[in-house]
mmCIF file as gemmi writes it, N, C-alpha and C atoms, coordinates in Angstrom:
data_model
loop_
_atom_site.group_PDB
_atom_site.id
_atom_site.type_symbol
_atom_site.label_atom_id
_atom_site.label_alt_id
_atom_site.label_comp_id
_atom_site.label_asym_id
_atom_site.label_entity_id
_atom_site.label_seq_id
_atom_site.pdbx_PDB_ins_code
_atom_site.Cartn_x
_atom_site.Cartn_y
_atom_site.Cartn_z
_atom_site.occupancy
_atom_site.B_iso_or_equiv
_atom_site.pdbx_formal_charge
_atom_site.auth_seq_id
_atom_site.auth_asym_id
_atom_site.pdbx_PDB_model_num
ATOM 1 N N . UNK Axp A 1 ? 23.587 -5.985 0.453 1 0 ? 1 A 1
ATOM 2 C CA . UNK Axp A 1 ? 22.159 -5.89 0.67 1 0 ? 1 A 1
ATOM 3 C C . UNK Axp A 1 ? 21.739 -4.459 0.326 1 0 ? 1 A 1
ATOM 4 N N . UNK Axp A 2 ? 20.344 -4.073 -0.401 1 0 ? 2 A 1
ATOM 5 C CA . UNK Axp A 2 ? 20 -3.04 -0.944 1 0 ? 2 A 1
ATOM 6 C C . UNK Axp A 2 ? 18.976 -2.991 -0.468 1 0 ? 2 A 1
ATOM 7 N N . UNK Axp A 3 ? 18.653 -2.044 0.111 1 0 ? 3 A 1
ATOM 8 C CA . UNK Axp A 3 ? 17.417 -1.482 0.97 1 0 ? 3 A 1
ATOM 9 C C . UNK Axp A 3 ? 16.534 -0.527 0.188 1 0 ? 3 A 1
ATOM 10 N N . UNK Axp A 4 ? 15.112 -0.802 0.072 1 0 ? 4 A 1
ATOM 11 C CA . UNK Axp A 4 ? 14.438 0.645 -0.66 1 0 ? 4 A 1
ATOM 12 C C . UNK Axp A 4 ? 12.819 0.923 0.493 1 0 ? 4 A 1
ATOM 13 N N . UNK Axp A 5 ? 12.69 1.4 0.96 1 0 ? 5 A 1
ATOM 14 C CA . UNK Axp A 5 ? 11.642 1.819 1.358 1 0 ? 5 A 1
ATOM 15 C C . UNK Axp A 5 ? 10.548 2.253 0.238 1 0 ? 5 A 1
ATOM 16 N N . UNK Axp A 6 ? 9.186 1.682 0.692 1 0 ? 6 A 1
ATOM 17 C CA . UNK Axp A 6 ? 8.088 2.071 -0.073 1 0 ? 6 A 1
ATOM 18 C C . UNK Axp A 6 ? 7.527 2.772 0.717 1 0 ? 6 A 1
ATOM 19 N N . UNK Axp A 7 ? 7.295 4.053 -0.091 1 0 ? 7 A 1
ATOM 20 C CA . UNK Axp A 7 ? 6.362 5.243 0.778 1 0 ? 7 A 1
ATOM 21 C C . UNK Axp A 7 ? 5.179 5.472 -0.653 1 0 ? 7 A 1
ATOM 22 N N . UNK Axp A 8 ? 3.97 5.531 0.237 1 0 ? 8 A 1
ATOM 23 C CA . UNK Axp A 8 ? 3.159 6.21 -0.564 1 0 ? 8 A 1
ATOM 24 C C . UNK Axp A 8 ? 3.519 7.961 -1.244 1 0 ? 8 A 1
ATOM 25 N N . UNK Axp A 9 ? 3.445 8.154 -2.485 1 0 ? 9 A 1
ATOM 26 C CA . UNK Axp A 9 ? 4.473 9.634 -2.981 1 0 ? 9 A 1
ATOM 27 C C . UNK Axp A 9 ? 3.464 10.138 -4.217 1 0 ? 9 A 1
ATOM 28 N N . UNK Axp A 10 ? 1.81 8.852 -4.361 1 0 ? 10 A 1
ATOM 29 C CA . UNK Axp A 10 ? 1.242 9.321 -5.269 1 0 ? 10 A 1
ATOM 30 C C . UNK Axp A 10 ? 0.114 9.476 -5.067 1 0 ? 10 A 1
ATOM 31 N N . UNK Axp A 11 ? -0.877 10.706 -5.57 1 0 ? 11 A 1
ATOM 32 C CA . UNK Axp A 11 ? -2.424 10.587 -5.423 1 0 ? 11 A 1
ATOM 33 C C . UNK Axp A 11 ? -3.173 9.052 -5.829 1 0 ? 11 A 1
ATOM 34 N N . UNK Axp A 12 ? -2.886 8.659 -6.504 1 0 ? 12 A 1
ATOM 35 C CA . UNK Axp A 12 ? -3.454 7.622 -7.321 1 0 ? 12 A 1
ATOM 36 C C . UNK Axp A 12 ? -3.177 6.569 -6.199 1 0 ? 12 A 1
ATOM 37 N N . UNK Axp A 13 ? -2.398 6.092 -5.517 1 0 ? 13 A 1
ATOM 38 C CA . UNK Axp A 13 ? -2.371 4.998 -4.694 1 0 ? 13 A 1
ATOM 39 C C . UNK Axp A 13 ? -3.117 5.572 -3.763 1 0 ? 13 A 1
ATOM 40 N N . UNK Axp A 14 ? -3.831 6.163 -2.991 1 0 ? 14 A 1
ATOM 41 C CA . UNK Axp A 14 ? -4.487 6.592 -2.178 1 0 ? 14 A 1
ATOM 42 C C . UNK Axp A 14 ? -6.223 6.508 -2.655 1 0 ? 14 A 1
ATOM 43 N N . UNK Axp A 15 ? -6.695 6.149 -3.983 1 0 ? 15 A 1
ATOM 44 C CA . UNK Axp A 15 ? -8.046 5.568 -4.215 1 0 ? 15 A 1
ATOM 45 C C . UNK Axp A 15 ? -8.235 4.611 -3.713 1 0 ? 15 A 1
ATOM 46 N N . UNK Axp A 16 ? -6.844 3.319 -3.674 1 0 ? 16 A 1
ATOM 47 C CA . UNK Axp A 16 ? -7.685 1.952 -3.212 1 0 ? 16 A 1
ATOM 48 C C . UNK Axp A 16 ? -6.666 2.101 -1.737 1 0 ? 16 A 1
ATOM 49 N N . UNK Axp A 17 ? -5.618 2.724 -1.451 1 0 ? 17 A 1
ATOM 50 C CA . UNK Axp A 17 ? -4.74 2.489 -0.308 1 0 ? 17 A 1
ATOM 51 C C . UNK Axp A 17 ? -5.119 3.844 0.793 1 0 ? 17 A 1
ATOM 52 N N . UNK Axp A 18 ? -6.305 4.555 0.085 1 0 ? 18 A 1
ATOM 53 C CA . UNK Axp A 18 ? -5.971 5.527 1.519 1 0 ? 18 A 1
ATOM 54 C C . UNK Axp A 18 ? -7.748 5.29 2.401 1 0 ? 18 A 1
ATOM 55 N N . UNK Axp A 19 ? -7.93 6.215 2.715 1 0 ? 19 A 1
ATOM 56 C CA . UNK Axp A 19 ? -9.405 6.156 3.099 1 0 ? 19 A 1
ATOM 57 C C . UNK Axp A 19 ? -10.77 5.883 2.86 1 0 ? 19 A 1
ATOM 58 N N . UNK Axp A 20 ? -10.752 4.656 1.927 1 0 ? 20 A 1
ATOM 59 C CA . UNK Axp A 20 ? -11.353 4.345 1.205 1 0 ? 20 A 1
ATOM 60 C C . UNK Axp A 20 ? -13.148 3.83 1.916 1 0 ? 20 A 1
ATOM 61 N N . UNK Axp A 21 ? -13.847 4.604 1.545 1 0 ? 21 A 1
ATOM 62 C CA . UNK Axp A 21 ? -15.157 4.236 1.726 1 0 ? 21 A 1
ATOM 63 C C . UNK Axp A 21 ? -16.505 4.238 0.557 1 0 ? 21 A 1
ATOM 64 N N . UNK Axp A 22 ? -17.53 3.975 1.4 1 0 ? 22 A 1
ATOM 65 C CA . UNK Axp A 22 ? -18.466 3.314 0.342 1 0 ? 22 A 1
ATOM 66 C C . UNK Axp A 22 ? -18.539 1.904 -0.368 1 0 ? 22 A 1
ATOM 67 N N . UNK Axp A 23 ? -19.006 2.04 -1.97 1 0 ? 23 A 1
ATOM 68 C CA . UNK Axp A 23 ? -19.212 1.041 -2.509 1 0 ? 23 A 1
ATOM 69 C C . UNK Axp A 23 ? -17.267 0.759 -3.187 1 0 ? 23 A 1
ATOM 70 N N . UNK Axp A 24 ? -16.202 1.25 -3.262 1 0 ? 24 A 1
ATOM 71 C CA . UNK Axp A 24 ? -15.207 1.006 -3.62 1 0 ? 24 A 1
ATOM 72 C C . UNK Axp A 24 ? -14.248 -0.107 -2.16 1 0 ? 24 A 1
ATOM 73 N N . UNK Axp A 25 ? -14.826 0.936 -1.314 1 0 ? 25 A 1
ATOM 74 C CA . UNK Axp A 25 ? -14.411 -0.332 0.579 1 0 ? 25 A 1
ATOM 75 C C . UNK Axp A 25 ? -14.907 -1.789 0.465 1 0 ? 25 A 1
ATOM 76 N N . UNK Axp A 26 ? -16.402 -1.779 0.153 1 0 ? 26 A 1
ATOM 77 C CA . UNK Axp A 26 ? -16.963 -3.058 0.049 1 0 ? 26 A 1
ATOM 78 C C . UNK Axp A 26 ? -16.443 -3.594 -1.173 1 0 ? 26 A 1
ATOM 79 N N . UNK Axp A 27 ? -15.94 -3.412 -2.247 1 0 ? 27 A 1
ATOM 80 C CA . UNK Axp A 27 ? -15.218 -4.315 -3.604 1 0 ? 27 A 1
ATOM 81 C C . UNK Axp A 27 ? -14.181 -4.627 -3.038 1 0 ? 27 A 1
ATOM 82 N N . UNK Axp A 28 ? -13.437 -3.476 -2.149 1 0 ? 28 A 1
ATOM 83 C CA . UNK Axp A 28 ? -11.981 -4.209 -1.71 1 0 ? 28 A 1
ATOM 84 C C . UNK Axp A 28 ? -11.887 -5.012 -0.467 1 0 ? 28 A 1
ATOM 85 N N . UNK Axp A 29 ? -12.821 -5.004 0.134 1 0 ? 29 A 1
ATOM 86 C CA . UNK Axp A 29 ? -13.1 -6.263 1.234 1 0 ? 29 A 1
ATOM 87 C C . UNK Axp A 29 ? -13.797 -7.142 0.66 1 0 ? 29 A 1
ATOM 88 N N . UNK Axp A 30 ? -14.206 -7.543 -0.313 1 0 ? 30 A 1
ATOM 89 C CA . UNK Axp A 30 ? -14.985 -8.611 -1.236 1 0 ? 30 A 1
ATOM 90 C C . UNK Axp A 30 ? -13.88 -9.3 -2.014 1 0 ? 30 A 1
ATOM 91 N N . UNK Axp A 31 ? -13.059 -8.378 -3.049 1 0 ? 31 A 1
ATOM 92 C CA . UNK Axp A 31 ? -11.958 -8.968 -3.4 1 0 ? 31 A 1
ATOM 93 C C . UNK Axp A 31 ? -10.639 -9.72 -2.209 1 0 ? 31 A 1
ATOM 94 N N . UNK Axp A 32 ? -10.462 -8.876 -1.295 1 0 ? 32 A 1
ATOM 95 C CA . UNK Axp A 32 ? -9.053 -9.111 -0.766 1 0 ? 32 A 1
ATOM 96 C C . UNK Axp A 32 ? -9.368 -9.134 0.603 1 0 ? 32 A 1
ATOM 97 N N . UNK Axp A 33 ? -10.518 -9.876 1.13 1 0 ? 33 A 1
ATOM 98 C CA . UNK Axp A 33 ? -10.804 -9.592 2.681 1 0 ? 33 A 1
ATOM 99 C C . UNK Axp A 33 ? -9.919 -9.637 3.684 1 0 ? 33 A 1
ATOM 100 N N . UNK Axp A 34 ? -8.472 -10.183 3.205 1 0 ? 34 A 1
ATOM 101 C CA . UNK Axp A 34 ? -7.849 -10.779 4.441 1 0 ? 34 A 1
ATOM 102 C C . UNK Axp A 34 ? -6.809 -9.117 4.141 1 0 ? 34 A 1
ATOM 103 N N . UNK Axp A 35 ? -6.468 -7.943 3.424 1 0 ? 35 A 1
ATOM 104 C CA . UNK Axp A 35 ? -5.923 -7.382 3.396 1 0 ? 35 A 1
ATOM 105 C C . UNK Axp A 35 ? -6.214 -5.999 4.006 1 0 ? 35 A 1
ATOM 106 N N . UNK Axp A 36 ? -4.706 -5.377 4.808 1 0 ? 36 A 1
ATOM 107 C CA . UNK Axp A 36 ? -5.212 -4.357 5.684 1 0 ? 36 A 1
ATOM 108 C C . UNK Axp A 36 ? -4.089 -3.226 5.478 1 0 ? 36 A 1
ATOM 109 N N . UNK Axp A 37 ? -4.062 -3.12 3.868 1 0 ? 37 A 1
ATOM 110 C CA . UNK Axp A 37 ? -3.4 -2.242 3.52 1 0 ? 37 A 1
ATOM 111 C C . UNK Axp A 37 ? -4.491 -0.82 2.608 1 0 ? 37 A 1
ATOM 112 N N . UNK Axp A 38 ? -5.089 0.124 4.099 1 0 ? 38 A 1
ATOM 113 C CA . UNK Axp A 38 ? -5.657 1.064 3.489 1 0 ? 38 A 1
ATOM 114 C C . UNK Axp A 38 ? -5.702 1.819 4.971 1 0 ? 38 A 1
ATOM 115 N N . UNK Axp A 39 ? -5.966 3.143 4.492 1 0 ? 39 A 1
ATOM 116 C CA . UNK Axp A 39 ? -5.878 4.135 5.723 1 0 ? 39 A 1
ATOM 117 C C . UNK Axp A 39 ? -4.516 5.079 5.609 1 0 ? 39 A 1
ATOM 118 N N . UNK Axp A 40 ? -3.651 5.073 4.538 1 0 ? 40 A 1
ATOM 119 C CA . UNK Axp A 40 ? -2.708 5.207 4.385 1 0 ? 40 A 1
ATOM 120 C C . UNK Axp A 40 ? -3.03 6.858 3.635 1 0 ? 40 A 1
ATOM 121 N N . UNK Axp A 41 ? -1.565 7.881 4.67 1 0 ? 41 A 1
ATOM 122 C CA . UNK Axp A 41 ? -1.872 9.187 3.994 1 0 ? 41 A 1
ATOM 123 C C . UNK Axp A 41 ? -0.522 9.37 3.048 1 0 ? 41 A 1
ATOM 124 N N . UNK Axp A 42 ? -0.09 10.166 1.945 1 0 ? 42 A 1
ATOM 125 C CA . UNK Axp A 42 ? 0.679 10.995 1.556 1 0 ? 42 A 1
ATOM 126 C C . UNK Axp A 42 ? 1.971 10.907 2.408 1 0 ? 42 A 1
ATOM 127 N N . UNK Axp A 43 ? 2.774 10.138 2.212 1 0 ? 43 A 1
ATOM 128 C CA . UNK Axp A 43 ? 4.302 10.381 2.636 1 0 ? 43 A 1
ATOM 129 C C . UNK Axp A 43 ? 4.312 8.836 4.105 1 0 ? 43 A 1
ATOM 130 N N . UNK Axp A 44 ? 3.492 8.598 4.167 1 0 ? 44 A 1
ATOM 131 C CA . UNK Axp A 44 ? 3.498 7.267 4.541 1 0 ? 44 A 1
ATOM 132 C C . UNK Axp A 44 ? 4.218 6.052 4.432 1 0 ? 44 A 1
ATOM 133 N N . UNK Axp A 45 ? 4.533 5.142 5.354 1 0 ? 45 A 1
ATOM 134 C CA . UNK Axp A 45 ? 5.905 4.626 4.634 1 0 ? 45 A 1
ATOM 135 C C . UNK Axp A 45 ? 4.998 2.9 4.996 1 0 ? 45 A 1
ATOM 136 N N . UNK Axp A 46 ? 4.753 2.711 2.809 1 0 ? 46 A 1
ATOM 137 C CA . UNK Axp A 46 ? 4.168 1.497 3.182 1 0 ? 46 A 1
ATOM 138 C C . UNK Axp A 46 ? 4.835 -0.168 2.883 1 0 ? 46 A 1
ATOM 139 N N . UNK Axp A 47 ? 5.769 0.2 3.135 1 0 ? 47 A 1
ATOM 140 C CA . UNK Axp A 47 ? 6.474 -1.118 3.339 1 0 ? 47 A 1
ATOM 141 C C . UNK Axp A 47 ? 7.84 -1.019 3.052 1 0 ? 47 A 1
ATOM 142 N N . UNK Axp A 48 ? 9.227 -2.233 2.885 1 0 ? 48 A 1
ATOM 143 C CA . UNK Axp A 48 ? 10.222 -1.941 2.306 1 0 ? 48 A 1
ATOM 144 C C . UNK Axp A 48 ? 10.872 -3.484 1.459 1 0 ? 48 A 1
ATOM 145 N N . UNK Axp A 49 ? 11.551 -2.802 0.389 1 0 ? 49 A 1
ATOM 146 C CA . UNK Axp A 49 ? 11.833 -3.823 -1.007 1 0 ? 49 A 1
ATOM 147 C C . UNK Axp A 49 ? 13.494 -4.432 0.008 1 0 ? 49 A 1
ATOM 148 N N . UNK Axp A 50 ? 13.844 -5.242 -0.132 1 0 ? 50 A 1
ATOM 149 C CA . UNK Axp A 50 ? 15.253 -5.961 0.437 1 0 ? 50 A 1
ATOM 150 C C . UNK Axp A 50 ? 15.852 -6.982 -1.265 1 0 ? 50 A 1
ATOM 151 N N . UNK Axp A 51 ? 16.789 -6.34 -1.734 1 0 ? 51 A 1
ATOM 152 C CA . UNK Axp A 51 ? 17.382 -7.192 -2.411 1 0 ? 51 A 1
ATOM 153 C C . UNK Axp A 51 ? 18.889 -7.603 -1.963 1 0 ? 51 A 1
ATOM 154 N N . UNK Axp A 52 ? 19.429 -8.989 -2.196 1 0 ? 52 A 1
ATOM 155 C CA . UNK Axp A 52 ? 19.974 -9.116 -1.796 1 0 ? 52 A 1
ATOM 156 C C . UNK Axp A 52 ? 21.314 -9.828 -3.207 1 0 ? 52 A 1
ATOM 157 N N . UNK Axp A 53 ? 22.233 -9.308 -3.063 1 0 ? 53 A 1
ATOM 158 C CA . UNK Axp A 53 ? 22.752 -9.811 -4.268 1 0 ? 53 A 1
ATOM 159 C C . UNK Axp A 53 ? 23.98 -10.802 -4.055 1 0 ? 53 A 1
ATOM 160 N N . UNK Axp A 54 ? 24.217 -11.92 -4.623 1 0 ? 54 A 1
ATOM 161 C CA . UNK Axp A 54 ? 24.977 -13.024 -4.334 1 0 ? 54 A 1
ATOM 162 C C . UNK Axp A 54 ? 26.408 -12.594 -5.077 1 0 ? 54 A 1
ATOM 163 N N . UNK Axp A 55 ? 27.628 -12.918 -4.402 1 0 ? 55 A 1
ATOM 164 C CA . UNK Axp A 55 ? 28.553 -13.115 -4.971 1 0 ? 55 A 1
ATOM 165 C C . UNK Axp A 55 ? 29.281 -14.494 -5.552 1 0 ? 55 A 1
């Protein structure tokens, strides 16, 4: 089993994943209402990858 942690590590993911307000908040609650992946700072740890490899 191979473990990778996803951390936020880039400016650019932080337009639609960090503090996002205004008219860019309302497109991404229009597009993806049910999603609550934003608020997120710099070194943040936003999720993790699990592969698992068969023998």
């Amino acid at each position: 089993m191979f473990y990778k942690p996803i951390v936020i590590n880039n400016e650019a993911c932080l337009k639609c994943h960090g503090n996002v307000e205004g008219d860019l908040a309302k497109a991404i609650t229009a597009a993806y209402p049910e999603d609550k992946a934003t608020g997120y700072k710099m070194g943040d740890l936003r999720g993790m990858i699990a592969i698992e490899i068969a023998r």
